[in-house]
C-alpha positions as CSV (number, residue, x, y, z in Angstrom):
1,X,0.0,0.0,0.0
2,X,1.6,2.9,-1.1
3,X,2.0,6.3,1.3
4,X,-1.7,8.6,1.1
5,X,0.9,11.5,0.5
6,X,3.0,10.1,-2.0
7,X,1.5,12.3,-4.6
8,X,0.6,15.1,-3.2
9,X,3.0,18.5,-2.0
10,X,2.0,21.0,0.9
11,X,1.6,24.4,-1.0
12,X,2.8,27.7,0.8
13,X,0.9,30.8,-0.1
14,X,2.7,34.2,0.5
15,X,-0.6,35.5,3.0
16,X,0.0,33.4,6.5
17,X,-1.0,33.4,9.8
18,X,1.5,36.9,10.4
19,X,0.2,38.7,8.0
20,X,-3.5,37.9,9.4
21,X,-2.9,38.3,13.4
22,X,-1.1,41.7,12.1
23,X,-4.4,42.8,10.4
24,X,-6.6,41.5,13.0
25,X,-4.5,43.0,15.7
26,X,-4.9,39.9,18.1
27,X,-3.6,36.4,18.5
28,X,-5.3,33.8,17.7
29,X,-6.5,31.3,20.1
30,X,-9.1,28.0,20.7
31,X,-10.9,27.7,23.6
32,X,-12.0,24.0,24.5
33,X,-14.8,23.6,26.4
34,X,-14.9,20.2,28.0
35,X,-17.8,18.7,30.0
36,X,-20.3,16.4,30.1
37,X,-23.7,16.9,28.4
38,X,-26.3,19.4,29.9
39,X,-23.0,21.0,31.8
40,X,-23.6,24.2,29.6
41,X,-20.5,24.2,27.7
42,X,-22.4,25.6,24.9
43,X,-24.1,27.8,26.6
44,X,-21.1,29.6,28.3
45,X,-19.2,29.5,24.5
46,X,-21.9,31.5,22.9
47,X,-22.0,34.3,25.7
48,X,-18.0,34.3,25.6
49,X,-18.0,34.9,22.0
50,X,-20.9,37.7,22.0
51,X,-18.4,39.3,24.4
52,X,-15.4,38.7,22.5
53,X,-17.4,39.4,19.2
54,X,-18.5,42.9,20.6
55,X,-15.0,43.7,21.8
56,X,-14.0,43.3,17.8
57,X,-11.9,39.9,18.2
58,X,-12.6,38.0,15.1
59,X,-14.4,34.8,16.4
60,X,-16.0,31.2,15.2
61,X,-17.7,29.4,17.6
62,X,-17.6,25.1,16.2
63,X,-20.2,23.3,18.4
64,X,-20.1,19.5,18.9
65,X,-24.1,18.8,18.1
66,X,-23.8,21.2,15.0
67,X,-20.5,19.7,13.1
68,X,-22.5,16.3,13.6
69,X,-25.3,17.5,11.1
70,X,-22.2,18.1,8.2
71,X,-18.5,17.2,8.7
72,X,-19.0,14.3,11.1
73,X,-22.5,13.2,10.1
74,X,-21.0,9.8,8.8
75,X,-19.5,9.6,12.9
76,X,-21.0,7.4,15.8
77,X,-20.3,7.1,19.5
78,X,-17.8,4.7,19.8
79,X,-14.6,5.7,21.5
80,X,-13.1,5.2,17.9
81,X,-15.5,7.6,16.4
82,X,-15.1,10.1,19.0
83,X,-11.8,10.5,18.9
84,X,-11.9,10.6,15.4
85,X,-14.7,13.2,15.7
86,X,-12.4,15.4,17.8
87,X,-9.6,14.9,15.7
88,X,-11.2,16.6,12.7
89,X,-12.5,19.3,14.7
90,X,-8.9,20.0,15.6
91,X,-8.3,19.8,12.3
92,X,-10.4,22.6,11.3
93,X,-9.7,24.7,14.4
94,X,-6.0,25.1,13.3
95,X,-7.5,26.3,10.3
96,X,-9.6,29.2,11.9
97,X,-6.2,29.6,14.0
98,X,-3.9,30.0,10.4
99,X,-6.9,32.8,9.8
100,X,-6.7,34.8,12.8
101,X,-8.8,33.9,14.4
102,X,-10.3,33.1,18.3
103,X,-12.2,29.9,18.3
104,X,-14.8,27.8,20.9
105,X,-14.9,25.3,21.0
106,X,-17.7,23.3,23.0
107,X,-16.9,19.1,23.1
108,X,-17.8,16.6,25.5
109,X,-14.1,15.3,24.3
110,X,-14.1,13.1,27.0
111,X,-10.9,11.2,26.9
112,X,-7.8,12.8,27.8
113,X,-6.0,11.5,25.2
114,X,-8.0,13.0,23.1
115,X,-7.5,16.3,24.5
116,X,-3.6,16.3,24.3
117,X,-4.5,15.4,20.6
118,X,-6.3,19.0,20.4
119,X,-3.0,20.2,21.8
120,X,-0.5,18.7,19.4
121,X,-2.6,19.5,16.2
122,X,-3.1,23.1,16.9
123,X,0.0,24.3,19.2
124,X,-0.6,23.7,23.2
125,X,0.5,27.0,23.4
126,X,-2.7,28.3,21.9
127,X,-5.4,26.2,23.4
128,X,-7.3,27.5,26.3
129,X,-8.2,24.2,28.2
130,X,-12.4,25.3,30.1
131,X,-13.3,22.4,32.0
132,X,-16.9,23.2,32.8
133,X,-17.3,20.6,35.7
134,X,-21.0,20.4,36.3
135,X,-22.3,17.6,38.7
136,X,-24.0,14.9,36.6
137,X,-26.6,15.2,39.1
138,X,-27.3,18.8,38.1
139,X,-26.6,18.3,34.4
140,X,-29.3,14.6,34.5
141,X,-31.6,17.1,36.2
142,X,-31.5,19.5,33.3
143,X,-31.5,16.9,30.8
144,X,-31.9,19.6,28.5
145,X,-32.0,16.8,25.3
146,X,-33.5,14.0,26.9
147,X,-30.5,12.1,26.6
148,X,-29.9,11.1,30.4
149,X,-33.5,9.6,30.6
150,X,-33.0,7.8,27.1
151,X,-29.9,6.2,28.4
152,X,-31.2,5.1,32.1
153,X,-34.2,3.5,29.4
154,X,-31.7,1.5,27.8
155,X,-32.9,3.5,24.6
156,X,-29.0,5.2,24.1
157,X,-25.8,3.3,24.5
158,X,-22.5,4.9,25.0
159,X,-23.8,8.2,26.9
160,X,-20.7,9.7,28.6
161,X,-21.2,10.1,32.5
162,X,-24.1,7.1,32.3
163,X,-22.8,4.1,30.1
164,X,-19.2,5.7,29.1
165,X,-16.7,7.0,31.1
166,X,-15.7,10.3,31.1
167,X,-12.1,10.9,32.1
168,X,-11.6,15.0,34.0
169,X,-8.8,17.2,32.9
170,X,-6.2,17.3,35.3
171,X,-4.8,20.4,34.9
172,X,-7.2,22.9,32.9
173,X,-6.8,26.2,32.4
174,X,-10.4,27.1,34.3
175,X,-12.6,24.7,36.0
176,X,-16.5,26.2,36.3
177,X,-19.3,24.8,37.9
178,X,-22.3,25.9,36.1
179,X,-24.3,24.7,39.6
180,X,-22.1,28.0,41.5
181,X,-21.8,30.2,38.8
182,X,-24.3,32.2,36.4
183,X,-23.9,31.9,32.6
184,X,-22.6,35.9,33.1
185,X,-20.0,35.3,35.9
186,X,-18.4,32.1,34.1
187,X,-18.3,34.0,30.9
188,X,-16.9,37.2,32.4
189,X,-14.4,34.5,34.4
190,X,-13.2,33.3,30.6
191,X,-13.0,36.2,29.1
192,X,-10.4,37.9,32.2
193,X,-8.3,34.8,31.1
194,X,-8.3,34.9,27.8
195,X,-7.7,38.7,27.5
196,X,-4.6,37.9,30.0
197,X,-3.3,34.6,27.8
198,X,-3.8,37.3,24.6
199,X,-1.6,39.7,26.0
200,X,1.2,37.6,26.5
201,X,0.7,35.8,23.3
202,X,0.6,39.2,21.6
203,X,4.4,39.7,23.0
């Protein structure tokens, strides 16, 4: 079997990453949000990016629910499939990173491994590890989806925190617990860090 890049050359194109951070006047930067389901990883990742968006950053927000409608429709639950899922999602992050640009992201990710994947692909240096650690309790109570009461059914297999395993940073960047703090406070907690990690990337 012969090597996938045998035939095939990576181009260099005289507009890079410089050029872009120097017209957008910022770093770039991907925040991972990490959690399990109902934990309101999404929901802190929109408000952060309204703020970041009305403070002129240039933002994308990449959503684990949404890129399963396109990109990773053909993807499952396995522990194959979600790393695999999380590897293309790095993927495309570097590439909003190349363009400038601040990205959330908002994964249940949960293996660790998978995470330090995130890390190698797009530069560790750049990734802004949230780890929004909401009691399963609180997040089975919200059950926003239905999920948690489909899994204690029987209905869903593989349902990280019920019937998969869900394995807690051990060092992130900021731990919130969505049960303490309002969607505000843990969003004006992100941004404070972010702005900070900007600054010294910007030196």
């Amino acid at each position: 079997m012969s090597d996938k890049t045998e035939h095939i050359r990576q181009e260099t194109y005289k507009i890079g990453r410089v050029n872009r951070v120097k017209r957008h006047g910022h770093a770039p930067l991907l925040l991972w949000f990490t959690g399990l389901s109902g934990s309101g990883k999404s929901t802190i990742a929109n408000a952060v990016e309204q703020l970041l968006f009305e403070k002129n950053y240039h933002t994308y927000a990449l959503d684990g629910d949404n890129i399963r409608f396109g990109l990773n429709s053909n993807l499952g639950f396995s522990p194959e499939d979600r790393s695999e899922n999380i590897r293309r999602i790095a993927e495309v992050a570097k590439l909003f990173l190349d363009a400038g640009h601040i990205v959330t992201a908002a994964f249940v990710s949960p293996y660790q491994a998978d995470r330090d994947m995130v890390k190698t692909i797009v530069g560790a240096d750049h990734v802004v590890e949230v780890y929004v650690n909401t009691p399963l309790a609180t997040c089975e109570a919200r059950d926003v989806k239905g999920l948690y009461k489909k899994a204690r059914a029987g209905e869903i297999k593989n349902l990280t925190g019920i019937s998969a395993p869900y394995e807690a940073p051990t060092q992130p960047h900021l731990e919130i617990n969505t049960a303490q703090l309002s969607v505000d406070a843990a969003a004006a907690l992100v941004i404070q860090y972010i702005e900070q990690k900007l600054m010294e990337l910007h030196e």
